[in-house]
C-alpha positions in Angstrom: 9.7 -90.4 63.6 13.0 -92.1 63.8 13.4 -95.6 63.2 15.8 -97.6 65.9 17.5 -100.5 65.2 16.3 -103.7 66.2 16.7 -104.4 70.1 19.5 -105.8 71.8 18.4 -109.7 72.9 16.1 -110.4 75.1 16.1 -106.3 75.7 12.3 -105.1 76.8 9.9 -102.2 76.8 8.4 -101.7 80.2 7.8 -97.9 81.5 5.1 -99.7 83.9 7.2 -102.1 86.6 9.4 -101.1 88.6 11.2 -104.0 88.5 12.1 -106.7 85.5 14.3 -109.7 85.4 15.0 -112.0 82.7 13.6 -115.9 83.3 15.4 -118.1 80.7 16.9 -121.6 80.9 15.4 -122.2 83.9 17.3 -119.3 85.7 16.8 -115.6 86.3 19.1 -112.7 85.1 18.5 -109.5 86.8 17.8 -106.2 84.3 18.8 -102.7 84.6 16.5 -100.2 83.0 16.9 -96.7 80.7 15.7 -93.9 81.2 13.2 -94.7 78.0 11.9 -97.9 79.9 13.7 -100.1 78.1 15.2 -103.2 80.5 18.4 -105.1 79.4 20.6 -107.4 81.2 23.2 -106.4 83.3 25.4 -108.6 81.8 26.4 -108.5 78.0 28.0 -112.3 78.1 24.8 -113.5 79.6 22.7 -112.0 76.9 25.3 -113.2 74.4 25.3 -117.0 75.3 21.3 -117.0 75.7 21.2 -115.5 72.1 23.4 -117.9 71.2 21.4 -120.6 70.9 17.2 -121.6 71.5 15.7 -121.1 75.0 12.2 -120.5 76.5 12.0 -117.7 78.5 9.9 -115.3 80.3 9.9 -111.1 81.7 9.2 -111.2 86.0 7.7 -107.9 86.8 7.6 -106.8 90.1 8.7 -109.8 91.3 5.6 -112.2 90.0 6.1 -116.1 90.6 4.9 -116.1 86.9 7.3 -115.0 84.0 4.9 -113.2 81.1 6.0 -114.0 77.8 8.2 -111.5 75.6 5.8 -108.5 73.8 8.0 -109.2 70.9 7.5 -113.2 71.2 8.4 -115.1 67.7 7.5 -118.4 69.3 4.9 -119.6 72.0 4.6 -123.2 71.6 2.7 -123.9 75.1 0.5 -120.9 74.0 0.2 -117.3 74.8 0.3 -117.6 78.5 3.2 -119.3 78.9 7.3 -118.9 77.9 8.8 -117.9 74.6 11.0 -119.6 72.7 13.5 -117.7 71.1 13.5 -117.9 67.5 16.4 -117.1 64.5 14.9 -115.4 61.5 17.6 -115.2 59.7 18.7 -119.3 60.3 16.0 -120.8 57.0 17.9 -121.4 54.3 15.4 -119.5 51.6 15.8 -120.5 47.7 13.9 -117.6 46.5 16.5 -115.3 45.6 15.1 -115.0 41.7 12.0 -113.6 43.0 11.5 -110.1 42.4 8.6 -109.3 43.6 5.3 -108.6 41.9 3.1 -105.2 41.8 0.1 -105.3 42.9 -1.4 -103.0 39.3 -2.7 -106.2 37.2 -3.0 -108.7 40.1 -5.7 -111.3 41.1 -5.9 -112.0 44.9 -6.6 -115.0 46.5 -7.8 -114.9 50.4 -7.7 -118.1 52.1 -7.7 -119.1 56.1 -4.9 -121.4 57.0 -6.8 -123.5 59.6 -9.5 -124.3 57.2 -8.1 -124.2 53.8 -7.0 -127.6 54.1 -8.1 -131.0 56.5 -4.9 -130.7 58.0 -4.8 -126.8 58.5 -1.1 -126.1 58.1 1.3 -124.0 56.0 3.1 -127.0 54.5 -0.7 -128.7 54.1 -1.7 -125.4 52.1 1.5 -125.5 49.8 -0.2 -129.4 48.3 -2.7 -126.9 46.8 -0.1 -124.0 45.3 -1.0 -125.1 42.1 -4.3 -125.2 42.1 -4.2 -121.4 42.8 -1.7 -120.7 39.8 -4.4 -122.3 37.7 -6.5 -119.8 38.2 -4.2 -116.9 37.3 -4.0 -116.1 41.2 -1.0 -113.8 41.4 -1.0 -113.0 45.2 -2.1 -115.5 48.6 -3.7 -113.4 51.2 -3.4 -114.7 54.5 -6.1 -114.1 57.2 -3.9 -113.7 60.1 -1.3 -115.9 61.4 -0.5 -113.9 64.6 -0.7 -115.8 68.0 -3.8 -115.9 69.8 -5.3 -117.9 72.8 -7.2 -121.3 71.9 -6.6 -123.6 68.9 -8.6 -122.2 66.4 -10.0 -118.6 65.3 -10.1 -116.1 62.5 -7.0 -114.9 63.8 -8.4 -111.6 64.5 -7.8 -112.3 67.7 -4.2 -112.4 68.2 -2.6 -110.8 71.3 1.1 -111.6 70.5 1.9 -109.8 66.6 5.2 -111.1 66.8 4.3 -114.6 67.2 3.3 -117.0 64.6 0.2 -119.6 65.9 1.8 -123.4 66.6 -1.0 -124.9 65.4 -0.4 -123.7 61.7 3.2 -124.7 62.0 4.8 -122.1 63.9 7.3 -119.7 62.5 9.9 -121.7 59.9 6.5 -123.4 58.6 5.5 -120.2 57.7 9.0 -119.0 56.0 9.0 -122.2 54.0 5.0 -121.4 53.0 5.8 -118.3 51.6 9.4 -119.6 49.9 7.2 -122.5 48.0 4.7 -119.4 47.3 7.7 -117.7 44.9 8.6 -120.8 43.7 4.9 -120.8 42.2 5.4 -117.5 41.4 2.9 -116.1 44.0 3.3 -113.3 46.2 2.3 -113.1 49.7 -0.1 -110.7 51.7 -0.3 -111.4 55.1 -3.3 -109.8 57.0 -2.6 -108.2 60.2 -4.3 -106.2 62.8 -3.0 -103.1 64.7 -6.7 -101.5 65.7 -7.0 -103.8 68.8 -6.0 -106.8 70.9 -7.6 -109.8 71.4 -9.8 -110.7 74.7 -7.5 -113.1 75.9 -4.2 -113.7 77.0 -2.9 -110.2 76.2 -0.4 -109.1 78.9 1.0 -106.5 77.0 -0.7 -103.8 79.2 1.4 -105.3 82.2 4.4 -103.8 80.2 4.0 -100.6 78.9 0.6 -98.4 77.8 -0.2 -99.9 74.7 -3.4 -99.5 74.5 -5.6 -96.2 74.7 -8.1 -96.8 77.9 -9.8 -93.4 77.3 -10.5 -94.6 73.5 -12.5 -97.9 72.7 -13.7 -99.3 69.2 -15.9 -102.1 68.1 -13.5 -104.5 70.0 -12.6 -102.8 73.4 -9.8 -100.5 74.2 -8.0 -99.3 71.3 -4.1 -99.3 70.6 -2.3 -96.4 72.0 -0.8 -94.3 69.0 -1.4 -90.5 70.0 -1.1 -90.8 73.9 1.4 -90.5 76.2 4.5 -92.9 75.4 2.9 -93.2 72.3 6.5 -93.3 70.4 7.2 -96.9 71.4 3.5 -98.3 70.8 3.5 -96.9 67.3 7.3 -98.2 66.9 5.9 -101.4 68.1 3.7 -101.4 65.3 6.2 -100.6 62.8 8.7 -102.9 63.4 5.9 -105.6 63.2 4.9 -104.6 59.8 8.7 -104.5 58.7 9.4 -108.1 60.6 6.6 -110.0 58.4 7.9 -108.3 54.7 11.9 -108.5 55.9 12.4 -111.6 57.9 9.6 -113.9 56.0 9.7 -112.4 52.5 5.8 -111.4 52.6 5.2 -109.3 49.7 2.6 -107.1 51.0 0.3 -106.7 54.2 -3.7 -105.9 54.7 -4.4 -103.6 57.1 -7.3 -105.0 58.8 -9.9 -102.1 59.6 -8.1 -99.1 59.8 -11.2 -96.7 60.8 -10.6 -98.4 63.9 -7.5 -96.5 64.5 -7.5 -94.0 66.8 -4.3 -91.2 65.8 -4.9 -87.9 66.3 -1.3 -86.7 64.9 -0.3 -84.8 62.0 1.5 -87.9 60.8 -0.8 -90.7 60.5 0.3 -94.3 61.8 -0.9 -95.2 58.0 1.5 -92.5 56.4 4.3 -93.8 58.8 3.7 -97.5 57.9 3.9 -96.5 54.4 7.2 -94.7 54.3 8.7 -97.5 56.1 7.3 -99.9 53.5 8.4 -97.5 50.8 11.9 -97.3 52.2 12.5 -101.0 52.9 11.3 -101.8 49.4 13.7 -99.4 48.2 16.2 -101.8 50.6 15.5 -105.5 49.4 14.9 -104.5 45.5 11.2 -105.6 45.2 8.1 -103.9 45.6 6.0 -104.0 48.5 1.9 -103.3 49.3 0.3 -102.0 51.8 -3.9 -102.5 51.4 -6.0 -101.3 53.8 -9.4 -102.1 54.9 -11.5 -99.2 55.4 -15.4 -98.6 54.8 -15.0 -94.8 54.8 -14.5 -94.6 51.2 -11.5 -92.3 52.1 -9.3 -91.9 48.8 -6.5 -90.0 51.0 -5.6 -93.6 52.2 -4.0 -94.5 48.8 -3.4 -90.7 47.6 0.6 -90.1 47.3 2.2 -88.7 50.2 3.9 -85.9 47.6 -0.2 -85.2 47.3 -0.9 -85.2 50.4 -2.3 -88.7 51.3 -1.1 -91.2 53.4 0.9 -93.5 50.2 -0.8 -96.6 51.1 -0.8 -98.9 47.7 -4.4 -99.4 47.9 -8.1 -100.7 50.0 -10.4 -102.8 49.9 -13.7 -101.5 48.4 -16.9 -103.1 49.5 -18.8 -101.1 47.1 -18.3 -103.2 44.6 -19.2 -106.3 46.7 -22.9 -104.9 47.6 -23.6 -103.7 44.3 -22.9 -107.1 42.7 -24.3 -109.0 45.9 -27.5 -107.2 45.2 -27.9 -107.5 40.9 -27.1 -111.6 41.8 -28.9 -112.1 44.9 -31.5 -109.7 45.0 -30.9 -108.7 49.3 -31.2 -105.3 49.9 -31.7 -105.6 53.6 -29.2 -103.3 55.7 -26.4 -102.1 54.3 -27.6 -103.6 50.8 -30.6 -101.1 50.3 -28.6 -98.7 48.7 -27.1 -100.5 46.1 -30.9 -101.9 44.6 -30.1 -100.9 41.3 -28.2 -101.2 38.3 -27.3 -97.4 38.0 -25.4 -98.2 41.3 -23.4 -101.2 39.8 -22.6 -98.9 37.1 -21.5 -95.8 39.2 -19.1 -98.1 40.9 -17.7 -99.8 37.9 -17.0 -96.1 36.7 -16.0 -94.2 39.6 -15.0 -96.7 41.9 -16.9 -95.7 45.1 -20.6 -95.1 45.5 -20.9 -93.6 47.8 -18.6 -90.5 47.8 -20.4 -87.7 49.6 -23.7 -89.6 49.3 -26.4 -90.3 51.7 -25.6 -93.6 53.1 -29.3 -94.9 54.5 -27.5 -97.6 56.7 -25.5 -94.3 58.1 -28.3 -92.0 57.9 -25.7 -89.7 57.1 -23.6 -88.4 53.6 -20.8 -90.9 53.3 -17.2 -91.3 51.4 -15.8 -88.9 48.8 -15.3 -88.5 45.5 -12.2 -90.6 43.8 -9.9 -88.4 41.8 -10.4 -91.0 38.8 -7.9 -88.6 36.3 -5.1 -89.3 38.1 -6.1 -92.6 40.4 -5.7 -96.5 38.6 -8.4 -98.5 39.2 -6.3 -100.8 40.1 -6.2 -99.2 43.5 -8.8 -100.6 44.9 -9.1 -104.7 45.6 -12.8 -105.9 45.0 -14.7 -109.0 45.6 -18.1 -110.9 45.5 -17.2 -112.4 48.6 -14.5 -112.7 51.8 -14.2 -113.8 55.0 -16.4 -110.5 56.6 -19.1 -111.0 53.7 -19.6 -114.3 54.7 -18.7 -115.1 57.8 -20.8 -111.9 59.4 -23.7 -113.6 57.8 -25.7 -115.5 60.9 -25.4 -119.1 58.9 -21.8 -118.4 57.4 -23.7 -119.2 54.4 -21.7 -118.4 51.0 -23.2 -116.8 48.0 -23.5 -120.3 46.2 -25.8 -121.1 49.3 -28.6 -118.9 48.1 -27.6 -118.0 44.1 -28.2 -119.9 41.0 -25.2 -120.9 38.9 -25.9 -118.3 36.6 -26.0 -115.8 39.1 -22.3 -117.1 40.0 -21.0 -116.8 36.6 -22.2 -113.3 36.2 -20.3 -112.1 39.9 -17.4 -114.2 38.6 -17.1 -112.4 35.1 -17.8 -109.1 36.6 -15.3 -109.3 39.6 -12.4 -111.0 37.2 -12.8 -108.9 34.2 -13.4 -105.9 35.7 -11.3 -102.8 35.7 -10.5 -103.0 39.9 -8.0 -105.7 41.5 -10.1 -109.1 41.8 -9.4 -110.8 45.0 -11.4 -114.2 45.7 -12.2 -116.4 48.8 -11.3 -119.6 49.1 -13.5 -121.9 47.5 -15.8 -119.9 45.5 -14.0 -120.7 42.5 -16.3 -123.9 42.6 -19.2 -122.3 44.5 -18.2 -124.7 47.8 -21.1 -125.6 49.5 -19.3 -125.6 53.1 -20.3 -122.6 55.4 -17.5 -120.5 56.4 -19.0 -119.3 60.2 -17.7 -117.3 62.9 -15.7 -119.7 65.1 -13.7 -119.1 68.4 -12.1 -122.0 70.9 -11.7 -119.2 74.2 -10.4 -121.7 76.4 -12.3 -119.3 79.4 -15.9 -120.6 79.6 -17.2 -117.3 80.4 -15.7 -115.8 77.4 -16.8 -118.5 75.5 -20.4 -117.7 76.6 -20.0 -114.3 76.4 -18.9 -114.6 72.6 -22.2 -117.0 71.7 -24.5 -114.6 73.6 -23.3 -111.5 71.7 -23.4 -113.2 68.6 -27.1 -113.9 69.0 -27.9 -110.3 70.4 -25.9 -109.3 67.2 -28.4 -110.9 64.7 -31.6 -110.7 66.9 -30.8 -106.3 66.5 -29.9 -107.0 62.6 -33.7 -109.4 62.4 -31.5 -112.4 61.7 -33.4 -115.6 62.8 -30.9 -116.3 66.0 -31.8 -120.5 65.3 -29.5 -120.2 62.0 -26.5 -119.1 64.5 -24.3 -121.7 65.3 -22.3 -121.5 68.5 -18.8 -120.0 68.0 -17.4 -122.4 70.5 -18.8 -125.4 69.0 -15.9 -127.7 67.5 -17.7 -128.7 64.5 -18.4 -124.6 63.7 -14.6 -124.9 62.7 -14.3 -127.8 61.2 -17.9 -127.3 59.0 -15.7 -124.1 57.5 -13.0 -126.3 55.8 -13.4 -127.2 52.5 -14.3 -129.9 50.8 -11.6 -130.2 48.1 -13.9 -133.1 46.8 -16.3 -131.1 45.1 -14.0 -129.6 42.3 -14.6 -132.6 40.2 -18.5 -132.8 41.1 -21.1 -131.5 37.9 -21.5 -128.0 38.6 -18.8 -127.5 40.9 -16.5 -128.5 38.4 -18.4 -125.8 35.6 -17.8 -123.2 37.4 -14.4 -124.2 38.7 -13.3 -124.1 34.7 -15.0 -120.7 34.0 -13.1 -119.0 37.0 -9.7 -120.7 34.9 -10.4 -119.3 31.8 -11.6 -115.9 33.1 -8.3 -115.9 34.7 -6.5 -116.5 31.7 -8.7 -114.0 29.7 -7.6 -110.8 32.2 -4.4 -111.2 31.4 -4.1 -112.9 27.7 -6.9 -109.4 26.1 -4.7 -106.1 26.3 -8.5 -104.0 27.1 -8.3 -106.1 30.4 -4.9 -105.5 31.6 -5.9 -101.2 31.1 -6.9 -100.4 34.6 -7.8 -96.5 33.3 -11.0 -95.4 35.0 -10.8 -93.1 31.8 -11.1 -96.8 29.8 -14.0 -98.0 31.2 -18.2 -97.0 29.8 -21.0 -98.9 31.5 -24.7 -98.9 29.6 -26.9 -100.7 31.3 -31.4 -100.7 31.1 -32.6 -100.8 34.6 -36.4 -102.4 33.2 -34.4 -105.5 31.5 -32.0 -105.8 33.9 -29.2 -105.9 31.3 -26.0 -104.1 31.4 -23.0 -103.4 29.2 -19.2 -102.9 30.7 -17.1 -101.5 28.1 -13.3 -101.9 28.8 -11.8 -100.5 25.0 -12.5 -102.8 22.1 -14.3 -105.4 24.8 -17.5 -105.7 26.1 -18.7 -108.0 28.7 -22.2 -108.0 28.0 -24.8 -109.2 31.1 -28.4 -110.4 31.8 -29.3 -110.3 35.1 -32.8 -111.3 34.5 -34.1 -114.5 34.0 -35.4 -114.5 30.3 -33.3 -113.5 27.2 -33.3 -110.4 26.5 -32.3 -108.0 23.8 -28.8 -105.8 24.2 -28.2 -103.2 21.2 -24.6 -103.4 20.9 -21.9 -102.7 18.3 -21.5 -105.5 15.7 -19.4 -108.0 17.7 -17.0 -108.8 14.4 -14.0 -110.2 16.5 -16.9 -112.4 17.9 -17.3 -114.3 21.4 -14.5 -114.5 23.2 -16.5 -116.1 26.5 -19.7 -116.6 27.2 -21.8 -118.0 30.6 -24.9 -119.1 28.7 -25.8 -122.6 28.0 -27.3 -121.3 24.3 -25.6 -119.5 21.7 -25.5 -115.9 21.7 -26.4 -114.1 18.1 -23.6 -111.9 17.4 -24.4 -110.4 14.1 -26.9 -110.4 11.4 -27.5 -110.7 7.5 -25.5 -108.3 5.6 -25.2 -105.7 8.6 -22.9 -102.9 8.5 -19.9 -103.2 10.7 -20.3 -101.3 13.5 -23.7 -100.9 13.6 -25.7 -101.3 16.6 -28.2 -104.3 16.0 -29.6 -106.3 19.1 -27.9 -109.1 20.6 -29.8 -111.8 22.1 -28.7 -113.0 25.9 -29.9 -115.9 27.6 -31.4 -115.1 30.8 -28.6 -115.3 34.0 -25.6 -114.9 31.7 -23.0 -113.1 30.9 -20.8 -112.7 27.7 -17.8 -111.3 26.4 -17.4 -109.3 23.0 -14.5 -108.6 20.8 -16.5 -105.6 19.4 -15.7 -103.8 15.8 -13.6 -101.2 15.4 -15.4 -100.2 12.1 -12.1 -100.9 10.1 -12.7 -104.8 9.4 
């Protein structure tokens, strides 16, 4: 579809009232409406002068006593109930002008929660700790969203006003000056946002206009209108969102937060439209720009090229990789983890990128995903982890992998996740195995919601065979604030070990040419499932692992460029006596380890 400019000021979508004025500065302005349900005022100079400067205003419909706050809201600082304050974009003074942009090919992610990243839970409290990230190699901040939603504190999965940026975090010029110090660091921005549903409270948008899909419902309730009838200005709705966060506040790139969720029967996916826009502002500001989706149905037409007949998105998130390195670490294989109880699955990801791609999926009880085009499709495409906010939180305790894993355990995930051939993305805090929980919390301020939340919670986990005592109350204040780190603990014994393996496995991906080639055709896995030992080949490097608890022997080529990194608190043996370069002799590895190899070429 077409594109339209921006709206007029204070101009409106609303096909549902019959009437609409304008509340603002205390006064109201009457609106005429189009024949495409758009209201503006009836006088030009009036919306001039109200443009011209900040006021809190409000839509009446139908004549209400209570003005509803703007769909397209950049402010709420009483919260999503009450007025909007108008907000200039285009007033921060930005110093970012040398920044180009970064591709996401080569990338390490870093996924953090503004609320609990820091004590204070702001933007400007989260740019104190900018450089903490670029010690790690961290190339892009992912940002769990930032959207407006009712209460305090949440995910932000929440939100009911997309426009809006939440007060609590700092509001909107907060979050412009967050992601200027970001490209100052030399950071890219992905901000997270969510167009597969609206939040449970506070969203009024359905007193406008359709936007949602009654006769269509997902995990979260009625889903967002993008096939039905006056379907044109829901989806442009969504558009101009996604354009708003990477034109007005510089974002780099967007996560597309569960987009099997959306409901679009049309020939031209919202995900193929949201892409071309991307494409074509990039083309615009001179920089490039990412679109990642989440998605667990292993789909390779999401980041297929249009010209190929995909939807053009830059990439997804692959929770393949997560389960089959949660499982070799951790040993779960209850749920969705049963399928992934071996190391021939860790290996089929690590070489084709997706296990399951036309596979029985037992979780499912159905064949699930399809095969990745790996001739002609970077690794690089797909954004891999060992843990996030889902993979955590959606646990009953919020417990993080350090909770239940040996240090050794974390080393391995770390070395496999960083030096592997996919783009790493980390959560916040796991580069010093934090011991704070990160849990599912929620501050409805309805009670009943509130008690509705906690009671589905614990009929969640009771179904999954969770014990429902390890489930803390959403609603409970010190749920949120037992999620924020402790920055403390990166200078504590084994915190601190682990926080300086993550650094120099950061500098490693990018300082070995074999680590920066994201081929699928680069890439060889061995592995023994018995000794619980295998091999990841990336060209003349091999990152050799134990996942057992004893040393065990690993026949590799003669390692003559030696260790370049290795977990174990031993030595490894690397050669022996008189051997012939190239040949294979055993390597010993310490039990829970994992170790790097500059392997021969045969020519030294």
């Amino acid at each position: 579809m077409t594109h339209r400019t921006e709206p007029s000021p204070f101009a409106v979508w609303a096909p549902k009232p019959d009437t609409v004025s304008l509340f603002a500065d205390g006064m109201e302005h009457p609106m005429r409406r189009a024949d495409d349900g758009w209201w503006s005022l009836n006088d030009p100079e009036t919306a001039r002068l109200l443009a011209s400067k900040q006021v809190d205003y409000g839509y009446l419909l139908d004549g209400a006593p209570h003005p509803l706050p703007d769909p397209r809201s950049r402010r709420q600082p009483a919260g999503v109930h009450e007025l909007s304050r108008s907000f200039d974009a285009d007033a921060f003074d930005w110093t970012d002008s040398d920044w180009s942009g970064r591709e996401l090919a080569g990338g390490l992610i870093y996924e953090l929660h503004i609320g609990t990243f820091t004590p204070e839970g702001t933007f400007d409290a989260a740019v104190a700790k900018l450089g903490h990230l670029r010690s790690l190699g961290v190339d892009f901040v992912e940002l769990l969203p930032v959207n407006a939603f009712n209460g305090t504190h949440n995910w932000g999965y929440d939100g009911v006003l997309w426009y809006a940026v939440h007060e609590q975090y700092g509001g909107p010029e907060d979050y412009q000056r967050f992601v200027d110090a970001c490209h100052r660091h030399g950071l890219g921005v992905i901000q997270d946002v969510v167009y597969n549903h609206l939040g449970p409270s506070g969203n009024h948008l359905p007193d406008f206009g359709p936007y949602l899909h009654t006769a269509a419902v997902n995990t979260w309730g009625d889903s967002v209108n993008l096939d039905g009838p006056d379907s044109d200005e829901v989806r442009r709705y969504v558009v101009d969102n996604a354009l708003m966060w990477l034109r007005d506040y510089h974002v780099d790139g967007l996560r597309l937060d569960a987009v099997h969720a959306l409901v679009d029967s049309r020939a031209i996916h919202i995900l193929e439209e949201l892409a071309a826009a991307a494409d074509e502002l990039s083309d615009r500001v001179g920089r490039p720009l990412s679109l990642i989706a989440e998605s667990d149905m292993n789909n390779p037409r999401l980041f297929t090229p249009r010209a190929r007949g995909g939807y053009g998105l830059t990439g997804q998130w692959s929770d393949d990789f997560h389960h089959a390195v949660h499982v070799a670490v951790s040993g779960e294989t209850a749920g969705y983890y049963a399928d992934f109880d071996s190391l021939a699955a860790l290996a089929k990801v690590l070489t084709r990128g997706f296990f399951h791609d036309n596979t029985y999926s037992s979780f499912r009880r159905r064949h699930h995903g399809r095969e990745i085009d790996t001739a002609h499709t970077p690794a690089w495409r797909l954004v891999v982890c060992t843990q996030n906010h889902d993979q955590i939180g959606n646990r009953a305790a919020g417990d993080r992998l350090s909770a239940a894993v040996d240090p050794g355990g974390l080393a391995i995930a770390a070395t496999l996740n960083l030096l592997g051939p996919f783009t790493p993305m980390l959560f916040m805090g796991e580069e010093w195995g934090a011991s704070t929980p990160w849990q599912f919390f929620t501050s409805h301020p309805e009670p009943e919601l509130g008690v509705a939340t906690a009671e589905g919670r614990l009929r969640e986990f009771a179904e999954m065979g969770w014990d429902e005592s390890l489930v803390p109350n959403p609603q409970d204040e010190t749920t949120f604030t037992d999620s924020k780190l402790d920055w403390n603990e990166t200078s504590a014994d084994d915190h601190a070990r682990l926080l300086e393996l993550y650094r120099q496995l950061g500098r490693m991906r990018k300082d070995v040419p074999e680590l920066r080639d994201q081929r699928f055709q680069a890439v060889s896995v061995r592995f023994d499932e018995d000794q619980r030992w295998l091999v990841l080949c990336r060209g003349g490097v091999q990152i050799a692992v134990n996942f057992g608890t004893g040393p065990v022997d690993v026949p590799l080529p003669l390692a003559s460029g030696g260790v370049l990194l290795t977990t174990a608190d031993t030595p490894v043996e690397t050669s022996a006596d008189g051997a012939r370069p190239g040949a294979e002799r055993p390597v010993i590895l310490p039990g829970r380890s994992a170790t790097v190899f500059r392997a021969s070429t045969g020519d030294d």
